[in-house]
C-alpha positions in Angstrom: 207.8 16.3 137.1 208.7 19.9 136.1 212.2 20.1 137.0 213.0 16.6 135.4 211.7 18.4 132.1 214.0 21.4 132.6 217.5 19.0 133.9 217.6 17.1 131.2 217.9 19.5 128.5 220.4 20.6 130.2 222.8 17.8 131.0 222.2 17.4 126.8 223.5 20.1 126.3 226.4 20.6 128.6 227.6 16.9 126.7 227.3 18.3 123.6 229.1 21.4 124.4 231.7 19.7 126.4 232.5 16.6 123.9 234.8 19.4 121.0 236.2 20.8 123.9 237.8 16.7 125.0 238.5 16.5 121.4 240.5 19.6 120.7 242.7 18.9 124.0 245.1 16.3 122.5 248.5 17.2 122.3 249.4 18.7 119.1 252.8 16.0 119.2 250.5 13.4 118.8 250.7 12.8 115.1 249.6 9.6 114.0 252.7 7.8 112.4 252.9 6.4 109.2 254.8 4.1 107.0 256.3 4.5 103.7 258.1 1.7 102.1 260.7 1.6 98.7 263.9 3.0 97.3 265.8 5.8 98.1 265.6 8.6 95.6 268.3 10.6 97.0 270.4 11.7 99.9 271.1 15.0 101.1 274.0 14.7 104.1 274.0 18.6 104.9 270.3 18.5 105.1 269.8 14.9 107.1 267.1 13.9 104.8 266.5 11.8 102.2 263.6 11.2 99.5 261.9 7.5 99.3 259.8 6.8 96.4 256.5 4.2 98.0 254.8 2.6 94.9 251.9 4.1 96.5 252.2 6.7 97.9 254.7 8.8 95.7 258.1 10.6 96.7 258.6 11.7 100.5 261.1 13.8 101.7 262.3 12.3 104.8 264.3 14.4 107.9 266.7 12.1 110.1 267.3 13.7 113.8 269.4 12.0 116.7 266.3 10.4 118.0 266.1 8.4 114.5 266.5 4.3 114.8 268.5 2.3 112.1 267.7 -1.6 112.2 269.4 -3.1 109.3 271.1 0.0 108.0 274.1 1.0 109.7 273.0 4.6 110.1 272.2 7.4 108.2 275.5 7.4 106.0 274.1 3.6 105.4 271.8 5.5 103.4 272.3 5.7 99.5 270.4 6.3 96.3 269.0 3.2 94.9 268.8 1.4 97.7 265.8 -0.9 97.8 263.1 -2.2 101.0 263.6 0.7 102.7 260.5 1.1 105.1 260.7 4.8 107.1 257.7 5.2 110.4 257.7 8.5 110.4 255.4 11.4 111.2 254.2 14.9 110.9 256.6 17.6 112.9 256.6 21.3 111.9 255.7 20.7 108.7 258.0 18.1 107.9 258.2 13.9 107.8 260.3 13.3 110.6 261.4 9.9 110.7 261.0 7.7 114.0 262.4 4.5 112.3 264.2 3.3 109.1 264.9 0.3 108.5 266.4 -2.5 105.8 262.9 -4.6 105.1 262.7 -8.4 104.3 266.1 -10.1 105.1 265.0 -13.8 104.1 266.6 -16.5 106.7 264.5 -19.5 108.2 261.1 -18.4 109.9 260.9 -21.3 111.9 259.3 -23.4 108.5 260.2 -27.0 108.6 260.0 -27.8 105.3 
């Protein structure tokens, strides 16, 4: 019965020493994304960003790269101040919102309602 005593402590705390270790091994690329979702603020071509004000969240200043997709918005010179339903994905990349998507939201049209 003594070395039952004596392994178990052990494998306890080999867990708990081990589980931070798992935890602080994810890639640092692996930002969560996030959405934002309202008008454009402002567009800055030499820069590639642009600022969206989100009723909720506040202002965001948004970077555009090659990697960005456009649905709805035919690019980023589709991209003006004032324009409204703009959602952006986007997430955290060297200190920056990087955007992954941005698109044009609602768009209306028949849902498949049979009214």
């Amino acid at each position: 019965m003594r070395p039952l005593r004596t392994i178990v402590p052990l494998v306890l705390v080999a867990a708990a020493v081990a589980a931070p270790a798992t935890a602080a091994a994810a890639p640092a690329g692996a930002a969560a994304a996030r959405e934002y979702e309202g008008t454009v603020v402002s567009v800055n071509r030499d820069n590639r960003t642009f600022r969206l004000r989100d009723s909720e969240r506040g202002t965001i200043r948004i970077k555009v790269n090659r990697s960005t997709r456009y649905e709805r918005i035919s690019g980023f010179g589709g991209l003006s101040a004032g324009l409204k339903n703009i959602e952006a994905t986007v997430r955290r990349a060297n200190g920056r919102w990087v955007a992954l998507q941005v698109e044009r939201s609602g768009g209306g049209g028949d849902h498949g309602d049979d009214d």
